[in-house]
C-alpha positions as CSV (number, residue, x, y, z in Angstrom):
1,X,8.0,-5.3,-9.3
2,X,8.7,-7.9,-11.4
3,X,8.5,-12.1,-11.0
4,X,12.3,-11.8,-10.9
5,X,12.1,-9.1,-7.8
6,X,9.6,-10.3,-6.2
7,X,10.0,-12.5,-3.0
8,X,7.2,-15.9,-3.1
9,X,5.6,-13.8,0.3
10,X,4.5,-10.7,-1.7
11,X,3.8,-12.6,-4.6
12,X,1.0,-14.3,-2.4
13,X,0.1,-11.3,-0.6
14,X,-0.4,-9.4,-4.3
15,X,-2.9,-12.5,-5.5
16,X,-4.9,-11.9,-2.4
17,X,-5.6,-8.4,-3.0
18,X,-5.9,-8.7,-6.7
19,X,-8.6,-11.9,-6.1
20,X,-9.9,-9.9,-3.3
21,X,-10.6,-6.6,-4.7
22,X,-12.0,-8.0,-8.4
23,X,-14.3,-10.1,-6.4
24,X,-15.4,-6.9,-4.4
25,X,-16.1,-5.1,-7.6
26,X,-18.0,-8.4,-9.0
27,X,-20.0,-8.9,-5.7
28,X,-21.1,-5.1,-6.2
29,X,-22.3,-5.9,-9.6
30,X,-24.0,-8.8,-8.6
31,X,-25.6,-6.9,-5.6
32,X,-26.8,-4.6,-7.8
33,X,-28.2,-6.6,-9.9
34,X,-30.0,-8.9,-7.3
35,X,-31.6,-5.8,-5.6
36,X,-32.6,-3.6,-8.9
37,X,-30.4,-1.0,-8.5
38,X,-28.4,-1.1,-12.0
39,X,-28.2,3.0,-12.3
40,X,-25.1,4.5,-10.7
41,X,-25.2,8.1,-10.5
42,X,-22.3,9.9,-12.7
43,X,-22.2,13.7,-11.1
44,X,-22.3,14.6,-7.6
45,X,-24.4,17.8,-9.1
46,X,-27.6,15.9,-9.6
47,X,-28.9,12.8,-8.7
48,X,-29.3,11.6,-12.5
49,X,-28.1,8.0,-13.4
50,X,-26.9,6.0,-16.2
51,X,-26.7,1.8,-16.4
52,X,-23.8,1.0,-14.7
53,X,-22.3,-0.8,-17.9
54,X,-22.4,2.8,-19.6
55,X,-19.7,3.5,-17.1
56,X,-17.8,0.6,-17.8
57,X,-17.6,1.1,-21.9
58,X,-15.0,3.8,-22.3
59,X,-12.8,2.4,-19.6
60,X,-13.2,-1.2,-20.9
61,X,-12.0,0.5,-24.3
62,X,-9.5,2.6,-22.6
63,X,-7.9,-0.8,-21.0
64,X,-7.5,-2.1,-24.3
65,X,-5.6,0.6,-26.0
66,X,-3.0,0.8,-23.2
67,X,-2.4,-2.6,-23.8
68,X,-2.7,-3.1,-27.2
69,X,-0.2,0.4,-27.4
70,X,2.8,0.4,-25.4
71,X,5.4,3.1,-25.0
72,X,8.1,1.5,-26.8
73,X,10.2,-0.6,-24.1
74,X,6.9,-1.2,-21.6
75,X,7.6,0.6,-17.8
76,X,8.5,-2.8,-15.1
77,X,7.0,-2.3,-12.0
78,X,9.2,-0.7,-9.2
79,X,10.9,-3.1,-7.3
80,X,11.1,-3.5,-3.6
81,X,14.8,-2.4,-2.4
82,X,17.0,-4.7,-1.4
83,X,18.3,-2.7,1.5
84,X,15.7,-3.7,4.6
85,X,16.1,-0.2,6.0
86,X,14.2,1.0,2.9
87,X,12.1,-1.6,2.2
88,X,10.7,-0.8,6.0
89,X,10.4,3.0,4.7
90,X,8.5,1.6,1.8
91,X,5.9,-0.4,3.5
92,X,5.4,2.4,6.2
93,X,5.0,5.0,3.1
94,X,2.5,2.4,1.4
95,X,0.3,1.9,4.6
96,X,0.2,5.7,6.1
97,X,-1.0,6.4,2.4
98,X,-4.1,3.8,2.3
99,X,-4.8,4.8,5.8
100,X,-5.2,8.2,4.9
101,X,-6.9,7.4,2.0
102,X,-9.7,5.2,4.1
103,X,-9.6,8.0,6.4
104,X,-10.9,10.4,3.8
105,X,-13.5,8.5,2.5
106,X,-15.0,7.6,5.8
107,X,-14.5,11.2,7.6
108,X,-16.5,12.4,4.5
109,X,-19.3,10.2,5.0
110,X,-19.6,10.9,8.1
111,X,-19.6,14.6,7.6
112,X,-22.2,14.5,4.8
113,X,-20.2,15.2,2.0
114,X,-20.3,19.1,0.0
115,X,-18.1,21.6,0.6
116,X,-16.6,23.0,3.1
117,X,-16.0,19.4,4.6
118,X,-15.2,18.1,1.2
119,X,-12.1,20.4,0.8
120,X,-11.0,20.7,4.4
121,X,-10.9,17.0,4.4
122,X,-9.3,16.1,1.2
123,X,-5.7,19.0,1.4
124,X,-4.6,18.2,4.7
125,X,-5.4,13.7,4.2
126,X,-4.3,13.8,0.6
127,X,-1.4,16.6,0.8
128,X,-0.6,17.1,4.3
129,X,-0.1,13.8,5.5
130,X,2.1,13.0,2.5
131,X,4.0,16.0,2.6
132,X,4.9,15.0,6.8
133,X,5.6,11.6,5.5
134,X,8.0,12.9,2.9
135,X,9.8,15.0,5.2
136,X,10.2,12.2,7.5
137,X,11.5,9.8,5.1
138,X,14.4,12.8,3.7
139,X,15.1,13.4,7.6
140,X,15.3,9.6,8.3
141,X,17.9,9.2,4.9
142,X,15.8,7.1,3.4
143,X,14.2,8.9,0.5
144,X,12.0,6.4,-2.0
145,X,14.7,6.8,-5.0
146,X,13.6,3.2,-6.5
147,X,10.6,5.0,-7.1
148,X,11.3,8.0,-9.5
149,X,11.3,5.4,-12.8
150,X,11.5,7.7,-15.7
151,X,8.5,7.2,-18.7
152,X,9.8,4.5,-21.1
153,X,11.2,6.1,-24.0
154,X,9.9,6.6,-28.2
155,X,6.1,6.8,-28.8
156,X,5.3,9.7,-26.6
157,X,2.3,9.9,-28.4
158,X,0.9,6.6,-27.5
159,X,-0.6,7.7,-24.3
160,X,-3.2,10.0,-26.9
161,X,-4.7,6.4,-29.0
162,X,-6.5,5.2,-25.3
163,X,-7.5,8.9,-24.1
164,X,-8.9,9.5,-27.4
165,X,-10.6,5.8,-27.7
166,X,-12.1,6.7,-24.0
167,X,-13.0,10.6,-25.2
168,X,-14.9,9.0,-28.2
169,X,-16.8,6.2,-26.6
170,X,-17.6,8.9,-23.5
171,X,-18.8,11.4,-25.4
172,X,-18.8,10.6,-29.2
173,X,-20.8,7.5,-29.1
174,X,-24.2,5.9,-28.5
175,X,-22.9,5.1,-25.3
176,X,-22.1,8.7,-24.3
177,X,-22.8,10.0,-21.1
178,X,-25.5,12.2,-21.1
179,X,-24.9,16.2,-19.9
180,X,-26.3,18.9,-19.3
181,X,-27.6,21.5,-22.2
182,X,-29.9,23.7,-20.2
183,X,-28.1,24.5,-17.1
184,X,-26.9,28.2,-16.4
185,X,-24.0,29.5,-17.5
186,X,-22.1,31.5,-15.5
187,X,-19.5,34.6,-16.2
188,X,-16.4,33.7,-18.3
189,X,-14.0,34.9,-15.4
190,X,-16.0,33.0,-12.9
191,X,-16.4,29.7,-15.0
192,X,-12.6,30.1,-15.8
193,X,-11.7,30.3,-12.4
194,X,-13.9,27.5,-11.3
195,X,-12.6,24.9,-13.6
196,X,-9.1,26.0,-12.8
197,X,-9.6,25.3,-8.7
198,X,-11.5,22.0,-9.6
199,X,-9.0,21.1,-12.0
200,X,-6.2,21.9,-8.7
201,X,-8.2,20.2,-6.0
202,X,-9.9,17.1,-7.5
203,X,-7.7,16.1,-10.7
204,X,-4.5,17.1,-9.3
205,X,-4.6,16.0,-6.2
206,X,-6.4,12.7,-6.6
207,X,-3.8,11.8,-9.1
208,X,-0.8,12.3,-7.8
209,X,-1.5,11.1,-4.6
210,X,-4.1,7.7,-5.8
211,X,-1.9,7.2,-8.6
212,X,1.7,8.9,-8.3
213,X,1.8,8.1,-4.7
214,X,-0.4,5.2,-3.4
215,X,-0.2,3.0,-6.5
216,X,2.9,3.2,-7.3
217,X,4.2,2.0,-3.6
218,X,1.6,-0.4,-3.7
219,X,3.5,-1.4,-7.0
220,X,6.5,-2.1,-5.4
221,X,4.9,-3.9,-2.7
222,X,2.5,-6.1,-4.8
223,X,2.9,-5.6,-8.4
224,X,1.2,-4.1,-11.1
225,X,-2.5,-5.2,-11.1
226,X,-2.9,-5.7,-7.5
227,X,-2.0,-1.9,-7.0
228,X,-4.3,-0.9,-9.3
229,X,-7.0,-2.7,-8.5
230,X,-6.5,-1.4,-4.8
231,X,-5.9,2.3,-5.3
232,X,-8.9,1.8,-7.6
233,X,-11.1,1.0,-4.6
234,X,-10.0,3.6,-2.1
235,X,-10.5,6.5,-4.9
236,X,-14.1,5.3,-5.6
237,X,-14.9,4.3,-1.7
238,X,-14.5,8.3,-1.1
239,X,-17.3,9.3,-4.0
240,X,-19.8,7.5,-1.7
241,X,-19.3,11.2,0.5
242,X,-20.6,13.4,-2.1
243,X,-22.8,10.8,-4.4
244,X,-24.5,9.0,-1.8
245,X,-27.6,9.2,-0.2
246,X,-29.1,5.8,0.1
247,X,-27.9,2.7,2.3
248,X,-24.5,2.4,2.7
249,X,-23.9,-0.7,1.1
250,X,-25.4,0.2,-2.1
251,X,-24.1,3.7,-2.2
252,X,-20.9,1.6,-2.2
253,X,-21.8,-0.7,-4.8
254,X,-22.7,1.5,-7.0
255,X,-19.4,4.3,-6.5
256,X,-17.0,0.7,-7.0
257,X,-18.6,-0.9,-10.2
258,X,-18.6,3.0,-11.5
259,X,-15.7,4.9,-10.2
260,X,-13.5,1.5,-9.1
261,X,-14.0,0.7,-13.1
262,X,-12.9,4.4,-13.9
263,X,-10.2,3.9,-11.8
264,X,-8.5,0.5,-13.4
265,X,-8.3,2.6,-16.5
266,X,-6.7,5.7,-14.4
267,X,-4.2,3.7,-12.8
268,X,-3.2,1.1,-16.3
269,X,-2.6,4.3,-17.9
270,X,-0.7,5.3,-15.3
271,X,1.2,2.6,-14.9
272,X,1.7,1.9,-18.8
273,X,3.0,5.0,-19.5
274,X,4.9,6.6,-16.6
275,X,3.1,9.9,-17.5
276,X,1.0,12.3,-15.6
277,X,-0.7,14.2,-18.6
278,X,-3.0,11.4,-19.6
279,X,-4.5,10.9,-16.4
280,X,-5.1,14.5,-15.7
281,X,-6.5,15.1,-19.1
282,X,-8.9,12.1,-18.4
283,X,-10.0,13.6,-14.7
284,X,-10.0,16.8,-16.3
285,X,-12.1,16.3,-18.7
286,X,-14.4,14.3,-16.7
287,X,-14.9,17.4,-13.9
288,X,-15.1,20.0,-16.5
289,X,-17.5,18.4,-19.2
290,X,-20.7,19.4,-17.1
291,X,-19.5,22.7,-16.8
292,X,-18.8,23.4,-20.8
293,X,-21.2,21.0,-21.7
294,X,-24.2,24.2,-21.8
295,X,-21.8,26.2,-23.8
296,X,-22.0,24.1,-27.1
């Protein structure tokens, strides 16, 4: 939504999240610091860790690119309709969402993380209650339209400059993310099959409905950086379930100034660029790196 949209109410309500949720992120860091605890774990296959600001250089550089390289014409906001019967849909679509996102990442918590739970959890939360929502909303008449904004046309290759510039400085650079060289490597067929499910239920999934879903309502609602900054919080809060292990609080912390970092970039690229490839190939690639990784 833009300043032209957008009623003086949401305009408030958006600087209170945005202020809100930086300053959670910040507090986290600060926490973090204070108490000694500047690793942040990076894999929920090991309990290895990196200094938190090696998280935060390939997004940081990421960040930049999007904006330094927009799509040609860059991709408004959506805007809240007009019609109050939809704009009631809207905010109902935009809260079930975050609930079900909070519910996620506490229900996982609470059930210890891993698989089965992780799974069993995240299809019916992050499919299943949109997919009921959905149907309600087609039922009720009052489909989202406003929100099917198309990718801003020319320069369809911009998207590649800031997942290469993150791809280098993650991998290619002194700040690289360290990975595993001596870990078994398993059959071709079952590898294959492996990164194709994880590539399904954790890239997939978590984009389209953090992103394509939660964000982009949110966007409507509150504007650009608000909405990311808050579907960057709810996608980290969840890695607490399957990378903690410690005290809640700094099991926390340390998933927001890693993951919520992660996710500004996720959902700026998003929101740049109207495209779902770049995001995918950045989850991707982040899911399937420790899995290739003893291959080369």
């Amino acid at each position: 939504m833009d300043s032209i949209t957008r009623v003086p109410r949401a305009q408030a309500s958006g600087t209170v999240v945005l202020v809100a949720g930086l300053l959670v992120i910040v507090g986290s860091v600060v926490g973090l610091l204070l108490t000694g605890h500047t690793g942040v774990r990076y894999s929920a296959d090991h309990g290895d860790t990196v200094p938190m600001w090696v998280r935060w250089a390939p997004a940081l550089v990421g960040l930049a690119l999007v904006r330094l390289v927009p799509a040609g014409r860059d991709q408004a906001a959506p805007h809240t309709p007009e019609e109050p019967r939809a704009a009631r849909a809207l905010r109902a679509e935009a809260l079930t969402l975050l609930a079900s996102a909070v519910l996620f990442a506490v229900a996982l918590r609470l059930a210890g993380g891993g698989e089965p739970a992780h799974t069993l959890l995240k299809l019916p939360l992050l499919l299943g209650v949109p997919a009921v929502l959905f149907w309600i909303s087609r039922r009720r008449g009052t489909p989202s339209t406003f929100l099917r904004s198309a990718a801003p046309p020319g320069r369809r290759w911009a998207p590649w400059v800031a997942v290469a510039g993150w791809f280098g400085v993650n991998y290619l650079s002194p700040l690289s993310m360290p990975l595993p060289t001596d870990a078994p490597v398993a059959e071709p067929a079952a590898l294959a099959l492996t990164l194709l499910v994880g590539f399904v239920v954790n890239g997939v999934v978590e984009e389209v409905f953090y992103r394509r879903w939660l964000q982009t309502r949110w966007e409507a609602l509150l504007g650009r950086w608000p909405a990311i900054v808050l579907a960057s919080l709810v996608w980290a809060a969840w890695h607490v379930g399957i990378q903690g292990g410690g005290p809640l609080p700094l099991d926390l912390a340390s998933v927001l100034v890693s993951q919520g970092v992660q996710g500004l970039f996720l959902g700026y690229l998003w929101s740049r660029y109207r495209r779902m490839w770049p995001i995918l190939v950045v989850h991707g690639v982040v899911n399937a790196a420790p899995l290739v990784a003893p291959l080369l």
